[in-house]
N, C-alpha and C positions, 0 to 999 in steps of 0.2 A: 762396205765397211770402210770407214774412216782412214787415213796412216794414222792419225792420232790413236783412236780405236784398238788399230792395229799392234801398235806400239806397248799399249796399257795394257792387252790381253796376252803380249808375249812377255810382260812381265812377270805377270800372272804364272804365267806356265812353264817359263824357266828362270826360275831368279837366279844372279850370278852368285858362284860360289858361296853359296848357302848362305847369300844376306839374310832371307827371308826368316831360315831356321833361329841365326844371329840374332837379329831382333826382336824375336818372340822368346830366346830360351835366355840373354846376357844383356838385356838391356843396360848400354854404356853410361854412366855418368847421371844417371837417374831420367834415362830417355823416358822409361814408361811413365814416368809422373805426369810428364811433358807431352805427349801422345794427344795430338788435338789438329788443332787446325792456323797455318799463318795468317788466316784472313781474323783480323781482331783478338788472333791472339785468344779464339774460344779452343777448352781443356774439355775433351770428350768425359776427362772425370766431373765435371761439374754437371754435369748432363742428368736432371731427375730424372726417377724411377718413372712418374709420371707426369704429366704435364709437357712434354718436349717440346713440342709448337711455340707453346707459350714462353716458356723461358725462351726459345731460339728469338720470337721476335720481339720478346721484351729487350734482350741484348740487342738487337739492329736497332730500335726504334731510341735506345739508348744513346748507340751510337750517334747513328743522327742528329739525334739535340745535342751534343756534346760537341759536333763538329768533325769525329772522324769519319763518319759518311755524310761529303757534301753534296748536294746536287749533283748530276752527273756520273756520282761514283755507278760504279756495275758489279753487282751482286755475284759471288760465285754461282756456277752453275749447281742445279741441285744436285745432281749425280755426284759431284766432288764435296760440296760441303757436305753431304751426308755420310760419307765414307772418311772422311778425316775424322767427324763427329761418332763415326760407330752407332749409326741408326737408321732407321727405314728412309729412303727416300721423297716417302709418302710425309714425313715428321716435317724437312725440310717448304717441300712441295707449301705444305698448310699453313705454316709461317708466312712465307711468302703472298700467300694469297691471302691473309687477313693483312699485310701490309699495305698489298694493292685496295683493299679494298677501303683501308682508311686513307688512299690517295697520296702515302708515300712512295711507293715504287709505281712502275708499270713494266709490262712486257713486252719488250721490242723485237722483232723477229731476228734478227742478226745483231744488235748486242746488247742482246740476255735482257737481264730484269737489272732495271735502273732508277738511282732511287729520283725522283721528281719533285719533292717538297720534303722537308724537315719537322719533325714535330718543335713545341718548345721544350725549351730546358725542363727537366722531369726531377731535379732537385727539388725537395720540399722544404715551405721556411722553415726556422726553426722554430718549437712549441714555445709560447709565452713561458717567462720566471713566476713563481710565482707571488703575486700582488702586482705586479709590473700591468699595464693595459695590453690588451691582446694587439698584436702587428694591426693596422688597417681598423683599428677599433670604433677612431673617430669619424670614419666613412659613414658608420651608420648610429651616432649619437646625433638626436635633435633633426632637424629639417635639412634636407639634403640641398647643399648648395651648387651652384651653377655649372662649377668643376669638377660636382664628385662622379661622374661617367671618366673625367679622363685621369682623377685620381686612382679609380678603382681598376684602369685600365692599368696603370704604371704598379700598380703592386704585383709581388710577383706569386704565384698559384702552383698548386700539380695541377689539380685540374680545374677548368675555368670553365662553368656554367651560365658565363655571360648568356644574358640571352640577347636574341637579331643576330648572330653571329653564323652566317655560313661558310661551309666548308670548305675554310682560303687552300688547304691543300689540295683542294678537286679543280682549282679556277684552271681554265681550260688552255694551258699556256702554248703548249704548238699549236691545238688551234686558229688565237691570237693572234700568232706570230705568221701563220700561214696569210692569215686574213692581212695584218700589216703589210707582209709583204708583196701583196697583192694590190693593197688600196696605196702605197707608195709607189710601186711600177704605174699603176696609171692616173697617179695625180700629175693635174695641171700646175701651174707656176700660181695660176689665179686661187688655187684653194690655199692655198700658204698665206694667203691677205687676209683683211679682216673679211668676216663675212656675215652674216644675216643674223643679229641678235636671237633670233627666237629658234638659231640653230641650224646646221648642216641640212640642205634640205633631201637628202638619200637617207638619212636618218629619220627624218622628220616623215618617208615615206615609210619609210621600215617600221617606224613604230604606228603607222598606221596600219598597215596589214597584221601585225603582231595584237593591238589591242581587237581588230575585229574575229582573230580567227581562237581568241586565248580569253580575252573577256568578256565577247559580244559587245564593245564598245563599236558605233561607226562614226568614224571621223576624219575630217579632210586633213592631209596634211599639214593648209595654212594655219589651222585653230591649233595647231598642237606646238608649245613651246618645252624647246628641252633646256633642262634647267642642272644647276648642281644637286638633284639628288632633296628630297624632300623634306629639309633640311631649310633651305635654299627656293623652297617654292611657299612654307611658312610666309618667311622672312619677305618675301615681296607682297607678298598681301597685305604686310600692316597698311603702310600707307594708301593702300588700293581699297580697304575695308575702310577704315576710316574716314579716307573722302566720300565712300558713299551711306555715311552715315552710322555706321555697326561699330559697335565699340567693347562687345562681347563675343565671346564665340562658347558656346556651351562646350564640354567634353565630357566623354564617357569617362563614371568612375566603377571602378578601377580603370584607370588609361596611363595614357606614356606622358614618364615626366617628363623626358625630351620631347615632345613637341609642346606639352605646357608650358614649358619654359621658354621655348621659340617663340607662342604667341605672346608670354608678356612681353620677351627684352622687344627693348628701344619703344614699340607704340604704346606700351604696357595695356594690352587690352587683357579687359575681365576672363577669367574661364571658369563660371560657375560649372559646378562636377552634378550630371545627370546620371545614377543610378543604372547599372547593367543586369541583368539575369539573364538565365537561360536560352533567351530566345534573344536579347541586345539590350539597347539603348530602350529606358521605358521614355516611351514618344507621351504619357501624360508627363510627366516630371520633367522631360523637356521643354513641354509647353508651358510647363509652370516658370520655369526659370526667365521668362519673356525674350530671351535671348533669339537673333534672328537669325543668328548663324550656329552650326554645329561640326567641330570636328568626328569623324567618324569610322571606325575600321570594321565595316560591314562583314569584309570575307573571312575575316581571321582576326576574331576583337585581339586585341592588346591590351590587358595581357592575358585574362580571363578566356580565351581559344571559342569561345563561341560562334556559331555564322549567324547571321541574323536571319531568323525565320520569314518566310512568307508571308504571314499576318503581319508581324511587325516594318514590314519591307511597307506594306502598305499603307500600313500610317505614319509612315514617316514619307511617304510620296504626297499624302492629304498636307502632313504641315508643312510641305515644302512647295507646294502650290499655293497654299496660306500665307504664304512669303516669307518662307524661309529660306535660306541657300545652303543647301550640304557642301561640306569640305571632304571628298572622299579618298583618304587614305589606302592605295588598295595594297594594305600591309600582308605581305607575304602568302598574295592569292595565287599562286603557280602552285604553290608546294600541298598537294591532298593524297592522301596514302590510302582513303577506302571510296574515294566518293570523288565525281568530278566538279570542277571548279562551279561557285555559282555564278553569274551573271554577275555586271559589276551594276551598282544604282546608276551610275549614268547612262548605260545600254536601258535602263527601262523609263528616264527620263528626259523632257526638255534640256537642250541646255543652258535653260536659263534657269536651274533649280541646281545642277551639281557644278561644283567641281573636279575636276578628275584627277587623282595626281596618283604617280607613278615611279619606278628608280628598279634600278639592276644590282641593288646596295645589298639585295639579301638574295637575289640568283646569282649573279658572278662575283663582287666585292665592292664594298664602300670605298675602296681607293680610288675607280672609278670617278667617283662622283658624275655620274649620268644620270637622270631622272627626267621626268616631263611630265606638263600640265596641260589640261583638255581647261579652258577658262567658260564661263558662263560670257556670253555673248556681250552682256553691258560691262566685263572686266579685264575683255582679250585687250585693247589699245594699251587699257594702262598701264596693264601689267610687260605688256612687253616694251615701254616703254621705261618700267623701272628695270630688268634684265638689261635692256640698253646700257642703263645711265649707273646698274650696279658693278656690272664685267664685261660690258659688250660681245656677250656670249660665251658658251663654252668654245674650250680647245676643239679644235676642228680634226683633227687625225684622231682621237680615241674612237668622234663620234662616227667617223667614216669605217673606223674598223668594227664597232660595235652594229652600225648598218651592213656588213658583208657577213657578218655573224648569224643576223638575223636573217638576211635575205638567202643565205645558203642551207639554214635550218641548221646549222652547227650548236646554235643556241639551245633547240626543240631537244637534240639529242643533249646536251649536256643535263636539261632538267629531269629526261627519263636516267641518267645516271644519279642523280641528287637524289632522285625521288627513292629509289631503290634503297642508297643507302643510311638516308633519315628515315626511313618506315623501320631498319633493322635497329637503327639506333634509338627511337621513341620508345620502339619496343621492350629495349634493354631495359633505358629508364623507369619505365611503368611496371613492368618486371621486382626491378630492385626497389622501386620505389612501397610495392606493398610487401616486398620481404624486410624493409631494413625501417618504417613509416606505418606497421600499422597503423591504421584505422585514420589516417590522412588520406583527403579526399584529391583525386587527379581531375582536372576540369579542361573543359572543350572538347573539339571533333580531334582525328586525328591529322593534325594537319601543320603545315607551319613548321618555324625551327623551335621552335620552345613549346611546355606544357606548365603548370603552374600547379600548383599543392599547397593547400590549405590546411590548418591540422587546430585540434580543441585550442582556445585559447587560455595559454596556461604559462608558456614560453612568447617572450615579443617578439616577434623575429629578424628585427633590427638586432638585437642579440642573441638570435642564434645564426644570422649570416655574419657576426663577428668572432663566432667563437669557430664556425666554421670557415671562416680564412684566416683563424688565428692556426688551426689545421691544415691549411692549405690548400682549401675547398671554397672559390669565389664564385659568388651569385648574388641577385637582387633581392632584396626583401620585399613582399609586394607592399607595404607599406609608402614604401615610398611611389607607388603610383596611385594611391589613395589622395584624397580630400577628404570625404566622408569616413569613418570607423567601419570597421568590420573584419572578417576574423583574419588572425595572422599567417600569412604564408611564404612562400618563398618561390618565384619566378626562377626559372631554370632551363638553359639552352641547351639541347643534347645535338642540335649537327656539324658543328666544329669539333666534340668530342668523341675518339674511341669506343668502341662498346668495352671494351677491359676499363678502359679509366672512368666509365659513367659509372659502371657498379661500385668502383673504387670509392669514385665520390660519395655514390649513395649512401655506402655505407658507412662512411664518414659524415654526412649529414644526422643517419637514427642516431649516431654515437655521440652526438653535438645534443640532440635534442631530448635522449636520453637522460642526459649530466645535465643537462639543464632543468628539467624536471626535477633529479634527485634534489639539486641544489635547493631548486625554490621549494621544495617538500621540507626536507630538513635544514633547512638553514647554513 
């Protein structure tokens, strides 16, 4: 036993001159009101009947946005904040462990549970006046322009359904930090220079072992150029496309307006929109578009969650030996919760048929900007000759730390923690979604950070993601990854958010769609 220990339990069992009795029978000055805890200042009266968990880590989680738990702070132990609180220590315990588990805190063996990342501010806007236009209204009137991703990013939300958005609180920061300090102890003087356009080459080996043993992609180091993030790997194509001829590139519709928008700025090429179902991209409809290139998100369509089937895999290898070039996006193929990864098109192809592009934008964070491309044989010069003459490479220390990541399998383990806790949070979503959404249909595998929802067309949903971030519930309208018509829905990311705040949201959305309906019913 402890002194500490020791100490607590002779308090226990002889209190001096009958404080103990004092306190329970004349409480001074109105102490019993007061009877709580100094950590935040929580009042064991405030404490529901039921729910304890919950309110306890809605207060922490409060905290943290607000700023009076910064990174670094350290959580009472649970033994004491339970006993200030007047409740089981099992109440405390379960708080704390759905905090860890949204990747605010962690547990350190010597000191205690810490919190490691901050949620954001959990103040909601205020509800529109009424005739006044709802907050953020104009985001989604009319055709969405070139900045509405980072207009909609600056508005402010409770909860934000962005979707591509993983879970910046989970980003693996000691890890990281280990690995830096690791790959700065034995850097040379000569990595601090400029170095090899097409990237760090420990990286450039790393993500070669990583796409053989994760995609079944095999490929040499020298074919592989690491770029800013796919984003970044668009944008060197135009002029690469162009000089060899191609002046379209087909895309999946429903697809990403952000990379549609990537292909047209500056070369402004064409992106006539090819039709998706169940199974993908219909390979006759693209044939029809005469287009010779095609963007593609085989393992995890965007935004529609589909994989592309085996039959269809196949007739899209016949047009691509036809002379077509696949652009393959492998958007968010790590992350599958019933079923393991498929194959990527370029593991079953020439490389003179795909492209291969790839980023750690939606496993660790877009701040990164790390990504890389596998080129088709007659595009590898040029293209790393426009990375040359665009940045002369990425930053060289991210990419050596992001190679010590991989090579130590830090990375492997981080995606079996992701995986774990986006399968609980899909779950939630899908859950609330047909409590709060009947009869709205949920589309794709389970997989990926986002799922998408469709519902009768009755309500736009350009106006109903404006009424619901006039509520303070932000998401995509799938409209706007449309060219072609068809029915209204609403694109929605659940692994950056809480399972308490996704049901919140949801049900914030039936309640949008709801009023929407009455309105357009009666007038």
């Amino acid at each position: 036993m402890s002194r500490v220990d020791g100490e607590e339990r002779g308090i226990r069992e002889r209190p001096a001159l009958g404080d103990e009795q004092t306190i329970r029978e004349r409480p001074a000055l109105g102490d019993e009101q007061t009877i709580g805890s100094d950590f935040l200042q929580l009042d064991a009266a405030a404490v529901p009947a039921d729910g304890k968990s919950d309110w306890l880590a809605g207060r922490l989680r409060r905290a943290m946005a607000d700023g009076r738990l910064a990174v670094g702070s350290r959580l009472p132990p649970t033994r004491l904040l339970a006993a200030d609180l007047r409740v089981s220590r099992g109440v405390v315990a379960e708080a704390y462990r759905r905090l860890t588990e949204d990747g605010h805190v962690e547990g350190r063996r010597r000191a205690g549970t810490v919190v490691v990342a901050v949620p954001p501010p959990t103040a909601s806007p205020p509800l529109p006046a009424s005739g006044r236009p709802a907050p953020g209204a104009a985001l989604f009137a009319g055709e969405p322009g070139t900045d509405v991703f980072d207009l909609l990013r600056a508005t402010p939300s409770r909860v934000d359904f962005t979707p591509g958005r993983p879970d910046l609180t989970a980003f693996p920061r000691a890890a990281w930090l280990r690995a830096e300090r690791s790959v700065l102890a034995d850097l040379s003087a000569e990595h601090l220079g400029y170095g090899d356009p097409r990237g760090a080459l420990p990286l450039r080996r790393a993500v070669s072992g990583w796409l053989a043993r994760t995609r079944g992609v095999q490929v040499d180091p020298e074919d592989i150029l690491i770029v800013a993030g796919i984003a970044q790997a668009l944008t060197l194509l135009h002029p690469v496309l162009r000089a060899d001829g191609i002046d379209a590139v087909a895309v999946e519709d429903p697809g990403s307006l952000g990379a549609r928008q990537h292909l047209r700025h500056a070369s402004s090429l064409a992106t006539p929109p090819v039709p998706v179902d169940d199974e993908g991209i219909r390979v006759d409809a693209l044939r029809a578009t005469g287009a010779r290139a095609a963007l593609l998100t085989p393992a995890h369509q965007f935004p529609m969650g589909m994989v592309t089937s085996g039959e269809r895999r196949r007739e899209l290898l016949r047009w691509a030996r036809d002379g077509g070039l696949i652009l393959e996006d492998d958007y968010d193929a790590e992350h599958r919760y019933d079923r393991p990864p498929v194959p990527a098109l370029r593991a079953l192809l020439a490389d003179d048929h795909v492209c291969y592009m790839g980023s750690v934008s939606k496993l660790l964070a877009p701040a990164l900007r790390i990504g890389w491309m596998v080129p088709v044989r007659r595009h590898r010069d040029a293209l790393i000759d426009a990375k040359r003459f665009n940045d002369l490479g990425n930053a060289a220390l991210p990419q050596l730390v992001l190679a010590r990541l991989l090579e130590s399998g830090a990375l492997e383990r981080h995606l079996r923690l992701l995986r774990d806790r986006h399968r609980r949070r899909r779950d939630a979503m899908t859950e609330a979604l047909a409590a709060h959404l009947p009869g709205a249909v949920v589309h794709g595998a389970a997989a990926g950070l986002h799922l998408t929802v469709t519902y009768a067309a009755d309500v736009p949903d350009g106006e109903l993601a404006a009424a619901a971030l006039s509520r303070g519930v932000k998401c995509h309208p799938l409209s706007w990854h449309r060219q072609l018509p068809g029915r209204p829905g609403l694109v929605l990311g659940y692994a950056a958010t809480p399972t308490a705040l996704i049901r919140e949201g949801v049900a914030v959305l039936g309640s949008a769609l709801l009023r929407g309906r009455r309105t357009r019913r009666w007038g």
